[in-house]
PLY file of the C-alpha trace (Angstrom):
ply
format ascii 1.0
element vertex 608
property float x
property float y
property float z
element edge 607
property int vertex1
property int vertex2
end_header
227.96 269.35 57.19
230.05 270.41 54.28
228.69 268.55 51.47
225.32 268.18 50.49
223.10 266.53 47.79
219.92 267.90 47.03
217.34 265.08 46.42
213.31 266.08 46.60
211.04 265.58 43.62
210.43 269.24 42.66
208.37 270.69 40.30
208.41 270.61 36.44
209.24 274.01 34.21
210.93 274.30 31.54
209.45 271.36 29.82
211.46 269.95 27.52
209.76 267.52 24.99
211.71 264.26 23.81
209.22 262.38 22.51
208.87 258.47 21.04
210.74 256.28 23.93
210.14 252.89 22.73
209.52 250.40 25.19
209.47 246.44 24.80
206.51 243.71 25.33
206.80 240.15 26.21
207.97 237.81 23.54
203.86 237.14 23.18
202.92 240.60 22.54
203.49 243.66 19.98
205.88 245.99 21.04
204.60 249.19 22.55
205.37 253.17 22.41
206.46 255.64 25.20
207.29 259.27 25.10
209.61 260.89 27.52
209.94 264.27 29.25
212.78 266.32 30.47
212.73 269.32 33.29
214.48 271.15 34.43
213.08 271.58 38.00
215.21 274.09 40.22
218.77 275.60 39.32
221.39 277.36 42.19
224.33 279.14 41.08
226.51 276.06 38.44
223.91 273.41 39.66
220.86 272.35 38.77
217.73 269.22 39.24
216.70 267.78 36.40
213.79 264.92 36.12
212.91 262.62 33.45
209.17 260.92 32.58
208.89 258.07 30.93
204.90 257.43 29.74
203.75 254.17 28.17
201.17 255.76 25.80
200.78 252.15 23.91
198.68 249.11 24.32
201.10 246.96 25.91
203.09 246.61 29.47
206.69 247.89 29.20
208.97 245.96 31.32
211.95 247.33 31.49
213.49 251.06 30.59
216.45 252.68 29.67
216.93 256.40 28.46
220.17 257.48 26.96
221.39 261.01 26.56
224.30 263.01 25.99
225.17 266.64 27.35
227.57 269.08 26.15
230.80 269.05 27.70
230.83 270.61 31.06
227.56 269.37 32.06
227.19 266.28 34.23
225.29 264.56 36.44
226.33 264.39 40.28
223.90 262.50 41.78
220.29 260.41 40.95
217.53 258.44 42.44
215.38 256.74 41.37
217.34 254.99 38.01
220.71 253.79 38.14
222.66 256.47 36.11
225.87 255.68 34.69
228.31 257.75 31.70
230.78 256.87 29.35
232.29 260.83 28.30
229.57 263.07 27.59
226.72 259.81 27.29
224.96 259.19 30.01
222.62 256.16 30.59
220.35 255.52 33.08
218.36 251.96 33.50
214.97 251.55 35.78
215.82 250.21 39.23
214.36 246.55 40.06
211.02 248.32 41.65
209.89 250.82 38.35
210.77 248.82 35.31
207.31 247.61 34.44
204.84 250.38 33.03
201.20 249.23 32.06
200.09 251.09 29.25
198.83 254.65 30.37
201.17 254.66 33.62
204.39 257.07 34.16
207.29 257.17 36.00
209.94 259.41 36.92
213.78 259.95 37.63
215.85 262.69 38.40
219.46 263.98 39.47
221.47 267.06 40.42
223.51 268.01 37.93
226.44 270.48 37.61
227.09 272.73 34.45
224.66 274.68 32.52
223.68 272.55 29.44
220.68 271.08 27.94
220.30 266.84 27.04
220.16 265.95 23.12
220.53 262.66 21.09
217.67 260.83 23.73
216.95 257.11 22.96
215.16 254.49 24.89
215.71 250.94 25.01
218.15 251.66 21.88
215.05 252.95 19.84
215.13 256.48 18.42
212.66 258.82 19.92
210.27 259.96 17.35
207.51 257.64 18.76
207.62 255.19 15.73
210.56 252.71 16.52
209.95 249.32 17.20
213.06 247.54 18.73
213.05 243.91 17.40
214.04 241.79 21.12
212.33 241.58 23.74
213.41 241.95 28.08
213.97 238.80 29.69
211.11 236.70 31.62
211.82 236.71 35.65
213.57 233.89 36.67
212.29 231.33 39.32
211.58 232.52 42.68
215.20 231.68 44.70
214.63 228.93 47.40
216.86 229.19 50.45
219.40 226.49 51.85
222.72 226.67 54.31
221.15 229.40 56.70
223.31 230.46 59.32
223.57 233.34 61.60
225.82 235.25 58.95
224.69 233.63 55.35
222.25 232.04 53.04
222.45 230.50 49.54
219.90 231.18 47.03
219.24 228.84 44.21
216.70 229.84 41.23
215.66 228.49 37.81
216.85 230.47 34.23
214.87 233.28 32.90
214.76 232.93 29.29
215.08 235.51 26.45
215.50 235.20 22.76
218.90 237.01 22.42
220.23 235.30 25.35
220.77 235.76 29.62
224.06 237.55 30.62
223.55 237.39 34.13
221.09 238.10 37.05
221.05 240.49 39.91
220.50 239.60 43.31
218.34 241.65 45.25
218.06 242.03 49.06
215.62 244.28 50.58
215.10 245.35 46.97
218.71 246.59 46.86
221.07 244.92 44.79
223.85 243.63 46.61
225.52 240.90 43.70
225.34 240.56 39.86
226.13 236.99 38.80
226.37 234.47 35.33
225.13 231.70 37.51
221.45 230.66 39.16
222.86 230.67 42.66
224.68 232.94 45.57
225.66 232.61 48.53
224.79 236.08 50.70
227.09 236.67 53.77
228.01 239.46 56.47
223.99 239.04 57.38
223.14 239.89 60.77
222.08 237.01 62.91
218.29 236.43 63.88
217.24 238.82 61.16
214.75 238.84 58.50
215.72 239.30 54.68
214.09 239.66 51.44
215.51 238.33 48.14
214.41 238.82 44.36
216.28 238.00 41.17
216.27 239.67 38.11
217.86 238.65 34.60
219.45 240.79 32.05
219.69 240.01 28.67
222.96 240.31 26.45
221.63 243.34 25.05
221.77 244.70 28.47
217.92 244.83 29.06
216.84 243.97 32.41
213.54 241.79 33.01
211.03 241.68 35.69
212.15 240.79 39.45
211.29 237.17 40.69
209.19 236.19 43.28
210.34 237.34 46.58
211.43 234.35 49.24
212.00 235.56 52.98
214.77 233.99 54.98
215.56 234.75 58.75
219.02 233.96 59.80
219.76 232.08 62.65
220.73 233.07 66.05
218.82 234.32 69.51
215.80 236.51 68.54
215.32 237.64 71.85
218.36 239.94 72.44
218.92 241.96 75.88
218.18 245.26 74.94
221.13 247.70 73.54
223.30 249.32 76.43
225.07 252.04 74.60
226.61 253.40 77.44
226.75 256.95 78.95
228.07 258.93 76.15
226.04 260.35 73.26
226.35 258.68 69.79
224.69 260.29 66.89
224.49 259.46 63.78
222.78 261.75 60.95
219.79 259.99 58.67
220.04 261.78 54.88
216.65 263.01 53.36
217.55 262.15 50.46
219.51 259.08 50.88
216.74 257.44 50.03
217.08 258.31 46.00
220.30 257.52 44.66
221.64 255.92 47.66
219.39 253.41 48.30
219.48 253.78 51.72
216.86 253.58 54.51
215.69 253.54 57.92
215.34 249.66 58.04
219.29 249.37 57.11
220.19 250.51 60.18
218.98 247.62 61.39
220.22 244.87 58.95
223.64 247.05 59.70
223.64 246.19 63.70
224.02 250.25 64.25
220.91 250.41 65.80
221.47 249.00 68.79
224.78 251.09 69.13
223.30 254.48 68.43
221.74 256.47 71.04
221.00 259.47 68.90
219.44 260.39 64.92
219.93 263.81 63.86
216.90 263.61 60.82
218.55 265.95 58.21
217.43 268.47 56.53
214.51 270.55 56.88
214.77 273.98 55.24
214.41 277.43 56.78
212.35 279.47 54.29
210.91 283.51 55.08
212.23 282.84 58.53
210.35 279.63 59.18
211.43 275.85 59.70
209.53 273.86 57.09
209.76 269.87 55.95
211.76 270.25 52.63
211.18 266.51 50.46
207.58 265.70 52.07
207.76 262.64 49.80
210.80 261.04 51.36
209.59 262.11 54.45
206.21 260.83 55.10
204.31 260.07 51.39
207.28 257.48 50.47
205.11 253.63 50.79
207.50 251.00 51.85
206.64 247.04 50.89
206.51 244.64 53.61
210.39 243.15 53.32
211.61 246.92 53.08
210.25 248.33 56.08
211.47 248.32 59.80
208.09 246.54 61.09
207.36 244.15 58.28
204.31 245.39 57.55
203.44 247.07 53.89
202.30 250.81 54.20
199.18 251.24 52.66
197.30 254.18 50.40
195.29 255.12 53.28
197.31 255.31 55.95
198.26 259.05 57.83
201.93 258.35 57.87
204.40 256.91 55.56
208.16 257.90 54.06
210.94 258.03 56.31
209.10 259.67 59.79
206.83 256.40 59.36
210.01 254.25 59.35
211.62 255.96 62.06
208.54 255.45 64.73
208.90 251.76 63.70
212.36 252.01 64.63
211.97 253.77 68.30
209.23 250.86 68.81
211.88 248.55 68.37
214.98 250.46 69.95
213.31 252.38 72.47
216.79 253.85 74.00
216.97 255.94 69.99
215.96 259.49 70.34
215.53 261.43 66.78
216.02 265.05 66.50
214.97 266.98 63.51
218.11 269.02 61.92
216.92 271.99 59.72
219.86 274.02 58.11
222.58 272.03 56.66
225.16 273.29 54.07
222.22 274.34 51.45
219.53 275.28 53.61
221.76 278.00 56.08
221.03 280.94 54.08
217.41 281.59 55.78
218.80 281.74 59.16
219.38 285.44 58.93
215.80 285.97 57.98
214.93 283.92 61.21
217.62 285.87 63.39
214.97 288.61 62.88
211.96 287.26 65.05
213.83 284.43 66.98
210.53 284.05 68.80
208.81 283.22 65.34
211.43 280.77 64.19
211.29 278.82 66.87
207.68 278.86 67.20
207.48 277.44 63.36
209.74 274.98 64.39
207.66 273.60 67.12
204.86 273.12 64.77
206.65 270.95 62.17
208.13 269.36 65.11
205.04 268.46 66.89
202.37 268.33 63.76
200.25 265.40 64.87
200.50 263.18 62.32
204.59 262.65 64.08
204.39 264.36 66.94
205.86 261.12 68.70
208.55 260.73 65.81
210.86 263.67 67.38
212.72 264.02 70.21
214.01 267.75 69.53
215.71 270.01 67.28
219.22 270.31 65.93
220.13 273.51 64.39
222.69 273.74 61.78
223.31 277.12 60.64
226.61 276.97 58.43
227.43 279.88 59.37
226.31 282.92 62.04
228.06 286.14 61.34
230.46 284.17 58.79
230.15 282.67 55.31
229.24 279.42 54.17
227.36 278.78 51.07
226.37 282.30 51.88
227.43 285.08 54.09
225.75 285.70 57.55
225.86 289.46 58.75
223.08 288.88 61.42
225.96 290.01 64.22
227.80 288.06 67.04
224.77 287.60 69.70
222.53 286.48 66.68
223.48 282.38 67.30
222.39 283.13 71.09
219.34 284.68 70.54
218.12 282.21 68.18
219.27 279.38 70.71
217.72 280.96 73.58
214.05 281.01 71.69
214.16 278.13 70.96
214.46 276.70 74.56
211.80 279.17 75.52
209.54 277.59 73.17
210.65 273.91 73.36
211.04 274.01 76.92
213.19 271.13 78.81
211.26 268.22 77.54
213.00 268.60 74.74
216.24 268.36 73.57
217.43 271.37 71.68
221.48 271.02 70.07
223.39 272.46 67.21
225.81 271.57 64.67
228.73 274.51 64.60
231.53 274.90 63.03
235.28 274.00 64.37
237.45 276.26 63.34
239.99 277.17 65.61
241.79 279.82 64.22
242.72 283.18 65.62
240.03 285.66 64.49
238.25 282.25 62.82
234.40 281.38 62.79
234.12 280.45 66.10
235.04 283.63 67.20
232.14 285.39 65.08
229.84 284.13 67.18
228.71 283.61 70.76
228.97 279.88 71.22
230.12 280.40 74.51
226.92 282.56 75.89
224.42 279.92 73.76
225.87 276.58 75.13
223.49 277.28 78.28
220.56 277.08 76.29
221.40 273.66 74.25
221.60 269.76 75.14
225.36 269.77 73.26
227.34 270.98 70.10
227.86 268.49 67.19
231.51 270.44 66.61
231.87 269.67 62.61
235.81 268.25 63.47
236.09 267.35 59.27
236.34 269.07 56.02
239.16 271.33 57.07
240.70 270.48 53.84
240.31 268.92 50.42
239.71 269.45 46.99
237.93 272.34 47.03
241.53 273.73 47.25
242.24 271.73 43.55
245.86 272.39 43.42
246.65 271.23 47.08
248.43 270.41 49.26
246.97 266.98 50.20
246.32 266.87 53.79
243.98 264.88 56.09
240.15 266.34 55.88
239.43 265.45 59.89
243.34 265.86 61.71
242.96 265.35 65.26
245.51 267.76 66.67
248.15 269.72 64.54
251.22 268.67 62.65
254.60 269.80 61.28
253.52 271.40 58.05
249.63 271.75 58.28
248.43 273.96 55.92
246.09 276.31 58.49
246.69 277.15 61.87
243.72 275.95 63.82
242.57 273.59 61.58
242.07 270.56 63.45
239.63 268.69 66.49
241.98 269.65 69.11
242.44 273.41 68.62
238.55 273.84 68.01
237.52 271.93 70.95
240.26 274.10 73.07
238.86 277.21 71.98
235.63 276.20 72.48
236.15 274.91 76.18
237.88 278.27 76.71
234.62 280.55 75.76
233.07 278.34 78.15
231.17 275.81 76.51
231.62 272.44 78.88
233.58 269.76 78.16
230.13 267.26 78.14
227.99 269.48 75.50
230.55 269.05 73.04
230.51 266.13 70.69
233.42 264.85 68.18
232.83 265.18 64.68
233.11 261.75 62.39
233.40 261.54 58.65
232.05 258.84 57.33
233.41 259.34 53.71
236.83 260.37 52.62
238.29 263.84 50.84
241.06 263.16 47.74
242.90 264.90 44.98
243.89 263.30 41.83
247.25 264.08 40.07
249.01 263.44 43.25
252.32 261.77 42.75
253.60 262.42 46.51
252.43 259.38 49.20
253.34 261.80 52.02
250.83 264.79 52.87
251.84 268.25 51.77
251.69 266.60 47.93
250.80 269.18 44.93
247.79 267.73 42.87
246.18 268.54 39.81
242.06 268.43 41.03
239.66 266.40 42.40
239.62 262.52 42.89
236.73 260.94 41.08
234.11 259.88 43.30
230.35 258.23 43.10
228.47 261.08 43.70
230.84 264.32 43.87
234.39 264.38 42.90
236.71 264.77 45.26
234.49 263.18 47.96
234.11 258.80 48.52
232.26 257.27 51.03
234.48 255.14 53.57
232.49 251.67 52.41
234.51 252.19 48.62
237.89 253.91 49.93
238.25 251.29 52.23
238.43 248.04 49.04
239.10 250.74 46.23
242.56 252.89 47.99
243.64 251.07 51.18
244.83 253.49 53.90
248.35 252.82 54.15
249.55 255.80 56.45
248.11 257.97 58.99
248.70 261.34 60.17
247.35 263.73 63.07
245.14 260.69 64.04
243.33 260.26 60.75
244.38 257.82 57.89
245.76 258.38 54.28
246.31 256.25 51.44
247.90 257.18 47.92
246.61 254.55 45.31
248.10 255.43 41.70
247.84 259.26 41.13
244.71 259.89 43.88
245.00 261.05 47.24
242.84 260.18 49.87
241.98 260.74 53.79
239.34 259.08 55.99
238.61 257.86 59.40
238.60 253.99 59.72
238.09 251.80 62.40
241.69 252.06 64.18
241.65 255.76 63.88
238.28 256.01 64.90
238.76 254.43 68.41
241.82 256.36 68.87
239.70 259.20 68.31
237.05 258.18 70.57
239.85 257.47 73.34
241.14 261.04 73.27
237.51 262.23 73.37
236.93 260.12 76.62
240.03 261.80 78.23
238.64 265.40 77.42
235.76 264.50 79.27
233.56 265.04 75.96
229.97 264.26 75.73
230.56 261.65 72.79
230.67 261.42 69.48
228.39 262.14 66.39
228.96 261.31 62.36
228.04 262.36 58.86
226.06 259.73 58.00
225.03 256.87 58.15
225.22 255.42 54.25
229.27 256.14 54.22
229.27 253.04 56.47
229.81 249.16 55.51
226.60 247.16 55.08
227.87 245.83 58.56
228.30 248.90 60.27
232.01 249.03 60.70
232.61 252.73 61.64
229.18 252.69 63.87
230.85 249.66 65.88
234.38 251.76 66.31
232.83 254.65 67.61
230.42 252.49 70.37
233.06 250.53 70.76
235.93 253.43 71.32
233.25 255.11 73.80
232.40 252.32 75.95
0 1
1 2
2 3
3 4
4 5
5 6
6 7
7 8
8 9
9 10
10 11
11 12
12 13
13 14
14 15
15 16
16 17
17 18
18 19
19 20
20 21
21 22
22 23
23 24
24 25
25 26
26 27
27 28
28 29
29 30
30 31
31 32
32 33
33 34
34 35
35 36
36 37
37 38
38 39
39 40
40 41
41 42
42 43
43 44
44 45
45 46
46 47
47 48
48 49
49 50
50 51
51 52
52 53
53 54
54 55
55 56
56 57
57 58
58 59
59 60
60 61
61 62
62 63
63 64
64 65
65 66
66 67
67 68
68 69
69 70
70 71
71 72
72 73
73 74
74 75
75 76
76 77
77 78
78 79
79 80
80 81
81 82
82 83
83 84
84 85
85 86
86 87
87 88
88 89
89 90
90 91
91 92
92 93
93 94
94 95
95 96
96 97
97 98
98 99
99 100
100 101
101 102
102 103
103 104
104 105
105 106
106 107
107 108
108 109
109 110
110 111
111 112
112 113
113 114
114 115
115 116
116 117
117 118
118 119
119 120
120 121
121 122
122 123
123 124
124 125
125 126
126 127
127 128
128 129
129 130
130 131
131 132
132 133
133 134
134 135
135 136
136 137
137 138
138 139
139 140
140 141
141 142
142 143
143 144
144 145
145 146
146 147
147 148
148 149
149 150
150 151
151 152
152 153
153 154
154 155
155 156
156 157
157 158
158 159
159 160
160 161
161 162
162 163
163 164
164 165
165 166
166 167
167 168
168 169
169 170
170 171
171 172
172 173
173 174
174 175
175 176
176 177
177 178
178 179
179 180
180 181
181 182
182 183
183 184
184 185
185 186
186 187
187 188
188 189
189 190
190 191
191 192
192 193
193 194
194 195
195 196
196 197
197 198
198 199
199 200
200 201
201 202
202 203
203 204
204 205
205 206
206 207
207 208
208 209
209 210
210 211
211 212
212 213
213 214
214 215
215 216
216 217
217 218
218 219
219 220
220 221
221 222
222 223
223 224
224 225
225 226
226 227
227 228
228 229
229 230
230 231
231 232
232 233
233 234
234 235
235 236
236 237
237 238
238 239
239 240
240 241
241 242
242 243
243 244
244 245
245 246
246 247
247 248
248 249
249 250
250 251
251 252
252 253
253 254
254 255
255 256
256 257
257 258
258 259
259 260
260 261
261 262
262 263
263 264
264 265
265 266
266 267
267 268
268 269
269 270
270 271
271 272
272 273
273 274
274 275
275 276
276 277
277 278
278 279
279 280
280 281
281 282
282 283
283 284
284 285
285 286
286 287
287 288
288 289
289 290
290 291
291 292
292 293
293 294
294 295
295 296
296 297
297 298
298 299
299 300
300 301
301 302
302 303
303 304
304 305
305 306
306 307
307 308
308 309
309 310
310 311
311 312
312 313
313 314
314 315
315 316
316 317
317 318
318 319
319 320
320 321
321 322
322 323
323 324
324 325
325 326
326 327
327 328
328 329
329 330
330 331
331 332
332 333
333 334
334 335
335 336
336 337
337 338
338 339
339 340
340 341
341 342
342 343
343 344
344 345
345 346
346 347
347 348
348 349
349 350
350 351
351 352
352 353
353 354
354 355
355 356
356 357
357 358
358 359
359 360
360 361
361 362
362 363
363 364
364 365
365 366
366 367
367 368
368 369
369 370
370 371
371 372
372 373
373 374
374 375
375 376
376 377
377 378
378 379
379 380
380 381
381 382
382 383
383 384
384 385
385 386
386 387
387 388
388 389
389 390
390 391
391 392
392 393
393 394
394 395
395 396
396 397
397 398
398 399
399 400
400 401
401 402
402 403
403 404
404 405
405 406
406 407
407 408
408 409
409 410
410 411
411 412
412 413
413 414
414 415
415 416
416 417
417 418
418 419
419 420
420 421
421 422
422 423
423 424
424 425
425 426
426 427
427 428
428 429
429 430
430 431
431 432
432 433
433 434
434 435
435 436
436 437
437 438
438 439
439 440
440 441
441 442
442 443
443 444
444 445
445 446
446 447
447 448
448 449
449 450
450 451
451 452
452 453
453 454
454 455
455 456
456 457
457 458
458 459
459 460
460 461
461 462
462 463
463 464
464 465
465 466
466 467
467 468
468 469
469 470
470 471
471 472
472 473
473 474
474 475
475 476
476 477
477 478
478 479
479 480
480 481
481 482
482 483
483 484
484 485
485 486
486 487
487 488
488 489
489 490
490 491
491 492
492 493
493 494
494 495
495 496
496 497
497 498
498 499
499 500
500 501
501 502
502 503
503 504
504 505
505 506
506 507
507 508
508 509
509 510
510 511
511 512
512 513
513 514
514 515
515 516
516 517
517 518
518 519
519 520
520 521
521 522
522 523
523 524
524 525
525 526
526 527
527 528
528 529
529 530
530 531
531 532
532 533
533 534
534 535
535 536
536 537
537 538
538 539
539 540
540 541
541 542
542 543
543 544
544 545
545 546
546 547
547 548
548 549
549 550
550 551
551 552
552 553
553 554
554 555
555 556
556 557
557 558
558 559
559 560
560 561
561 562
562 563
563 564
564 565
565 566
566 567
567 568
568 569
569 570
570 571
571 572
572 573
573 574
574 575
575 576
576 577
577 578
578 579
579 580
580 581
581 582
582 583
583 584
584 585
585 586
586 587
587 588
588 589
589 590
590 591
591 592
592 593
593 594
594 595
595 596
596 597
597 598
598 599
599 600
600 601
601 602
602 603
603 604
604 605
605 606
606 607
């Protein structure tokens, strides 16, 4: 995978005091006092994590937060979880999400983000008070509203009704919230939710914000199952593979989780979960954000099952999620991906005692408090005997030898694939290394078909991230599905262990004045999280596609440039990967998608 956003808690140094946060009491009681700290948790190369705590050290319950900043030109944030973080220039705000607004006196919580640049936050407020622990701000955060009652259910909708909140500066409008994601903000005390999935359960809150933009407590939850058969025949996916990979950290800033695969319908058209990422440290696989992945507790109306996780319990976080998923779509297998974009730099280490690596890997794999979580391991090593993030010099057989331990030690119970990379140049990376000799020893290849251009190359020219097959004026030789599956299938690989690569998200240049590829641009597109890079569910409302080229879609909306897979392109795709007699199809990942699962349906749909 080319991109990737790194998302675990960490650990504090560096503490940075920025004390007095004020935070706000009921309209019945005193206001209260917080104080606030900043880390800076890890740094790599112009990046960095940074974390925030806010404390309640008064008397009083805080109900609602928000911590305001500025940094020094240059520096910004890229990504966050936790808060919803937002900027205007150089000031950045971030606001408590609808779960960790309320703080009894004495209790903490924390945010954090990846960042880019190298500077330091100044000018901190909270709630709009100044932060030297004295402030009292004068208003107070709105009371939760009524707890919605349901009408008009249907297979695809329900309207929710609730009574005001009140507040003494006013209500400016309420949030909706659906499995504790927001999904509408609205002036009025009702909404109508559509694009539901039919026989389904759903959780809704409501939460009011003030006009002075402070956001109260969440309602009472009401549950609401849609209509429609609950007992479904059981998924039939078909012969060919379809993988999807599951972010770590997806959970954070992107608010997504296991159970939306199932509110999205793409569970029962998946056959496949590549779990991503675990890291390879001193030559070993080891679980990178144990948080997300098994300390995480999920309520009740978040989780796959229903059921609230509890303190006790041996297994929560994502793996816990992901066994309640397999109970209910027994055809899903889940493979554990360690590597990734970040995380490819200690596969030379473990190219030193294959043997080892793959013995560590069995152990995280098969630690018994998962053990029936994971199907098998998926290997992405960006790149063998090439350069990625970093430079590999571990030698041409390295990729083989590693892949041949680890069959040895997972034996063929297991399923044991890789994610390489599909350049088809002359002289290119798949020539550094022996795919060809380690295909015997692996389930399939998750070819990475995308990110063979964008705006990484800031000046241009604007040309599709994911072509299918070549065109008049590409700007790379080899630099496309067709040509790296061809060279592939001629170093022997077969035609079934090799998977088509999927973007779900698009790659775009700003400055762009040309609607034809080949375009001169001036930098990056904004995006959400990373600029040049937009996940297909915002492309597809925000910059239409309204041309295609080499099999993949384009669209030129003002002066931005962008080019992504959507549904019609997608089952072309999937069409020419049937006639090539490829094993299926995979994608990077699943959060790009529509809350409906668009792109998921396309590709089962296109491989059927």
């Amino acid at each position: 995978m080319r991109f990737r956003h790194r998302a675990a808690a960490g650990f504090a140094t560096l503490l940075l005091p920025f004390a007095g946060l004020v935070g706000l009491a009921s309209p019945a009681q005193a206001a209260t006092s917080a104080t606030a700290t900043y880390a800076k948790t890890q740094e790599w190369g112009s990046g960095f994590e940074g974390k925030w705590t806010v404390k309640n050290t008064g008397t009083t319950t805080i109900n609602t937060w928000t911590v305001e900043w500025d940094f020094p030109s240059g520096t910004k944030v890229t990504s966050a979880w936790d808060a919803t973080v937002t900027s205007s220039g150089d000031h950045w705000t971030a606001k408590n999400n609808g779960w960790n607004g309320t703080l009894a006196p004495g209790a903490s919580v924390s945010f954090g983000f990846n960042g880019s640049g190298t500077g330091s936050p100044t000018g901190c407020k909270l709630n709009g008070g100044s932060c030297d622990g004295t402030s009292v701000p004068g208003d107070a955060a709105p009371s939760a509203p009524g707890t919605p009652t349901a009408s008009n259910v249907t297979d695809t909708s329900v309207r929710l009704s609730w009574s005001a909140a009140t507040d003494d500066k006013g209500i400016k409008n309420y949030d909706v919230l659906r499995d504790g994601a927001r999904v509408a903000t609205v002036t009025g005390t009702s909404y109508t939710d559509s694009g539901l999935a039919k026989g389904t359960d759903y959780s809704y809150t409501v939460q009011a914000r003030d006009t002075a933009d402070q956001t109260g407590p969440a309602s009472g939850a009401v549950k609401v199952r849609t209509t429609g058969s609950t007992e479904e025949p059981p998924p039939t996916t078909g012969d060919k593979v379809k993988l999807g990979y599951f972010t770590e950290w997806g959970v954070y800033g992107r608010n997504y989780h296991v159970k939306n695969l199932v509110t999205s319908g793409s569970a029962a058209k998946i056959t496949h979960i590549n779990y991503s990422f675990g890291n390879v440290k001193n030559g070993q696989c080891t679980v990178d954000d144990t948080f997300a992945a098994y300390e995480k507790a999920y309520t009740a109306d978040q989780s796959v099952s229903g059921t609230a996780d509890t303190w006790d319990q041996p297994l929560r976080g994502n793996f816990n999620q992901l066994r309640q998923l397999k109970a209910k779509y027994p055809h899903i297998k889940v493979l554990y991906s360690f590597g990734g974009w970040t995380y490819s730099g200690g596969f030379g280490q473990a190219a030193q005692n294959p043997a080892a690596f793959a013995k560590s890997c069995k152990q995280v794999v098969e630690d018994p408090r998962w053990a029936d979580v994971f199907d098998g391991i998926d290997i992405d090593w960006e790149y063998p005997n090439a350069c990625g993030l970093t430079c590999d010099t571990s030698g041409p057989a390295a990729f083989k030898n590693l892949s041949q331990a680890l069959r040895a030690e997972f034996g063929s119970n297991y399923l044991v694939t890789a994610a390489i990379t599909a350049d088809g140049s002359s002289g290119g990376k798949i020539d550094a290394a022996d795919y060809g000799g380690a295909a015997q020893y692996l389930d399939w290849y998750n070819v990475m078909t995308y990110d063979y251009f964008g705006a990484f190359d800031a000046d241009g020219p604007t040309a599709p991230h994911s072509p299918l097959t070549s065109y008049p004026g590409i700007p790379q030789a080899g630099f496309n599905s067709a040509d790296a599956i061809a060279k592939l299938k001629s170093k022997g690989v077969p035609s079934a262990k090799l998977l088509l690569g999927i973007g779900f998200y698009g790659r775009g240049w700003t400055g762009v004045t040309q609607s034809a590829p080949g375009g001169t641009a001036t930098g990056p597109a904004p995006g959400t999280y990373e600029p040049g890079i937009e996940d297909y569910k915002v492309l597809k409302n925000s910059c239409p596609a309204n041309g295609t080229i080499a099999g993949t879609a384009y669209a030129h909306c003002g002066n931005n440039w962008w080019s992504y897979d959507t549904p019609a392109t997608i089952n072309s795709k999937m069409a020419w990967a049937k006639s090539q007699g490829l094993g299926g199809a995979f994608f990077w990942e699943f959060s790009g998608d529509t809350s409906n699962g668009e792109l998921v349906s396309a590709i089962d749909g296109g491989l059927r």
